[in-house]
C-alpha positions in Angstrom: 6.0 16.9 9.3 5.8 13.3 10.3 3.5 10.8 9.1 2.0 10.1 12.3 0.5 12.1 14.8 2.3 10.7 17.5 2.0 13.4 20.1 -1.7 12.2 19.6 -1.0 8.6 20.0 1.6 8.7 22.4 -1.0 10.2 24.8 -3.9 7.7 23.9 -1.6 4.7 24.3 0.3 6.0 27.0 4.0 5.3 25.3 7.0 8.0 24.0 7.4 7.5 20.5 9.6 9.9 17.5 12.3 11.1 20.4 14.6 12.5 17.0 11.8 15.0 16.2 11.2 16.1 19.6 14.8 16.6 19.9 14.6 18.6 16.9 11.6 21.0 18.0 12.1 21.4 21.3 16.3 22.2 21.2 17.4 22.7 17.9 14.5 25.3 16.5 13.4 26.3 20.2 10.2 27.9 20.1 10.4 28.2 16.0 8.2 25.5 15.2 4.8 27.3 14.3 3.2 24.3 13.0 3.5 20.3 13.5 1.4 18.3 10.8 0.6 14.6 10.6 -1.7 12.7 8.2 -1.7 8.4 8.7 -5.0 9.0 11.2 -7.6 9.3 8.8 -9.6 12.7 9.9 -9.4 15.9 10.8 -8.1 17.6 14.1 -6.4 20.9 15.1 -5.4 21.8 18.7 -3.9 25.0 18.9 -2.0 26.5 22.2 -3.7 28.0 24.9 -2.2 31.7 25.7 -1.6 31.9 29.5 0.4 34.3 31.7 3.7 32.7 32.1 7.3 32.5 30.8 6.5 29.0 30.1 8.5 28.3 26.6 5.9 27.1 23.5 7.4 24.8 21.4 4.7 24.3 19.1 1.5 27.0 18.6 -0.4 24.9 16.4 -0.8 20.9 15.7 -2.6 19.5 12.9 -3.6 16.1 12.2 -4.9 16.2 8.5 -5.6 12.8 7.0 -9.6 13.0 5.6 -7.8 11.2 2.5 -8.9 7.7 3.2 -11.8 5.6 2.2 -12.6 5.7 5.8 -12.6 7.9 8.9 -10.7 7.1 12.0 -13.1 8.4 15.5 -11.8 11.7 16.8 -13.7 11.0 20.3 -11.0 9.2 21.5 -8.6 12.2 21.3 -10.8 14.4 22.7 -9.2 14.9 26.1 -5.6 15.4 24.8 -4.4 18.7 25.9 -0.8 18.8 26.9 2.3 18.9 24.5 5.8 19.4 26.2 4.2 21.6 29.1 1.6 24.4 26.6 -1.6 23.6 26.9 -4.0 23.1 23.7 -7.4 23.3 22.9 -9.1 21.1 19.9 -10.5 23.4 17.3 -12.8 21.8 14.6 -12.1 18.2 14.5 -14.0 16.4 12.0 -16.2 14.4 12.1 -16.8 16.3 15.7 -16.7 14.2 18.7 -20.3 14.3 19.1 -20.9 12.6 15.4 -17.7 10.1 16.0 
């Protein structure tokens, strides 16, 4: 759990951000980490792995991004083509407000 989605805003702004907890998912708990969760971004988004054929390792099945707390919501549209996470594909699953409304 991290305050910050920063698999989300690494990819938007294009930086590498929170190296100690990718360090921790990807070699200490290899493949163990069923679920990553963020708040900080004030809505509501959940990407969850896409199965595929190969060996590939999955470090994380499921990423959530859960901050509808605030006085305010933050766009989702903006995330809307994120899709890669340490090489497993994702696909977004009921963000809110939905990228057409945001």
């Amino acid at each position: 759990m991290t305050h910050e989605p920063n698999w989300l805003l690494d990819w938007y702004f294009d930086q590498v951000t929170g190296k100690n907890i990718s360090y921790l998912i990807r070699d200490h708990l290899n493949g163990r980490c069923r679920l990553r969760i963020a708040g900080d971004v004030h809505h509501y988004m959940r990407h969850k792995f896409v199965e595929s054929k190969s060996d590939k390792q999955v470090y994380v099945q499921h990423l959530l991004v859960n901050g509808c707390g605030g006085a305010f919501l933050h766009p989702t549209h903006v995330f809307k083509n994120f899709n890669n996470l340490y090489g497993t594909t994702y696909e977004c699953k009921n963000p809110y407000p939905t990228f057409e409304d945001s």
